[in-house]
C-alpha positions in Angstrom: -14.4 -31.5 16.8 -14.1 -34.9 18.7 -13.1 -32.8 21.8 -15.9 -30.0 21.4 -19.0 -32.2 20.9 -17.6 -34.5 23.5 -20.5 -36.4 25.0 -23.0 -35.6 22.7 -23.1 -38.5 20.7 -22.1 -36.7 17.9 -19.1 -39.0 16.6 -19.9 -40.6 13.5 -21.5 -37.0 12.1 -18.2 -35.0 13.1 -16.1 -37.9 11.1 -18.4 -37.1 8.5 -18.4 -33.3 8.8 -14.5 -33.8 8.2 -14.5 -36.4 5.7 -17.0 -34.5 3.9 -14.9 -31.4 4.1 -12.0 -33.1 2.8 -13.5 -34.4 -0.1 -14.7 -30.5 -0.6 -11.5 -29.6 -0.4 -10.3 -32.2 -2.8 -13.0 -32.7 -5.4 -14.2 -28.9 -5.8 -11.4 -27.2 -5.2 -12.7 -26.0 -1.4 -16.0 -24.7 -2.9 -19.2 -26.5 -1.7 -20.9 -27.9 -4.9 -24.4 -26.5 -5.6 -25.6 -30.2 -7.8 -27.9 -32.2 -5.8 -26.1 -35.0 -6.8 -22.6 -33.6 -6.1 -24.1 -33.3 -2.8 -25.3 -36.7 -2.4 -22.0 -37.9 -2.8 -20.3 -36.6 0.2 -19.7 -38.9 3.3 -22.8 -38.4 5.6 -25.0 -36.0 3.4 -28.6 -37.6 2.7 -31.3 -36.4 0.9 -32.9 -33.7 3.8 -29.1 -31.9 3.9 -28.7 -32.1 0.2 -31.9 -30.6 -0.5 -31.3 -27.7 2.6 -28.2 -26.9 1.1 -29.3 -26.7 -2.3 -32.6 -24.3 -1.8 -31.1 -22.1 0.7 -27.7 -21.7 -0.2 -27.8 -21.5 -3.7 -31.7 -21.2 -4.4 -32.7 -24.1 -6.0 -36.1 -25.4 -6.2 -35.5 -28.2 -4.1 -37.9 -30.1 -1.4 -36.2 -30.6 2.1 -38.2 -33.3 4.3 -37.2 -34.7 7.4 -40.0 -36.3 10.3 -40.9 -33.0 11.1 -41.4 -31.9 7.6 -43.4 -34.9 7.0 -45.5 -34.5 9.8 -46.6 -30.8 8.4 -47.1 -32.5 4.7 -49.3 -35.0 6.6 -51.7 -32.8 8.6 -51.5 -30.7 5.6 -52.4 -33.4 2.9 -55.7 -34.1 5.3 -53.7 -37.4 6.7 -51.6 -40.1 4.7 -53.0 -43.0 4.1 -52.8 -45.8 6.9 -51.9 -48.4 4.2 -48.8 -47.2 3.2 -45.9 -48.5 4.6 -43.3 -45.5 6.5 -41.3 -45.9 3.5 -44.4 -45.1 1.2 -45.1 -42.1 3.5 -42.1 -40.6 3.0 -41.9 -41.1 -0.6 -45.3 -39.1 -1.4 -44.5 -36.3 1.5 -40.9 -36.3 -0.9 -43.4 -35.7 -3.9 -45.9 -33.5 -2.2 -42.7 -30.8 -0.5 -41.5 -31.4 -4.7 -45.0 -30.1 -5.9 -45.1 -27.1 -3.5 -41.6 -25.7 -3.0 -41.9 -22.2 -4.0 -39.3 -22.0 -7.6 -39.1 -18.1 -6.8 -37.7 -18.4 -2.7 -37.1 -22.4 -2.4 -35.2 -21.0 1.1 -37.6 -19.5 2.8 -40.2 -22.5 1.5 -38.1 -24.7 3.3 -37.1 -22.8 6.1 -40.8 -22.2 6.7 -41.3 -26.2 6.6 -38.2 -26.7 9.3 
């Protein structure tokens, strides 16, 4: 992987790919767990690839927010609040993609949101 994404600055996330895939490998006998918190517990998965993985792969209810999905939440929540602090911002827009995630196609919720 090193050799292939040579260049790209992609180091630290291709250790993690393989770490992550080890610990796969070890922990859940190769298959990819579907618990959020499972999830959360492999090297270089946060909350965004946690909750991608868990609404499109195995169709769980789950919000997915990154900037760009936070920017959407924003224009779509008429504006967030200049007071809060980026940490607050991404908390409710966390809460807000929680509150509208579709139960009956999380994926294509999310997908739409990406």
């Amino acid at each position: 992987v090193h050799e292939l994404w040579s260049g790209l600055g992609y180091y630290r996330r291709a250790e993690s790919l393989h770490s992550a895939a080890k610990t796969v490998v070890e922990r859940f006998s190769g298959e990819v767990p579907c618990e959020l918190s499972e999830l959360l517990g492999l090297p270089g998965v946060g909350p965004y690839t946690a909750g991608a993985v868990c609404s499109i792969a195995f169709g769980q209810a789950t919000p997915a927010v990154d900037g760009n999905v936070a920017r959407v939440l924003a224009r779509l929540s008429g504006g967030l609040p200049p007071t809060m602090s980026a940490a607050q911002q991404l908390k409710h827009c966390w809460e807000l993609a929680g509150q509208l995630v579709d139960p009956g196609d999380p994926a294509s919720f999310n997908q739409a949101m990406m």
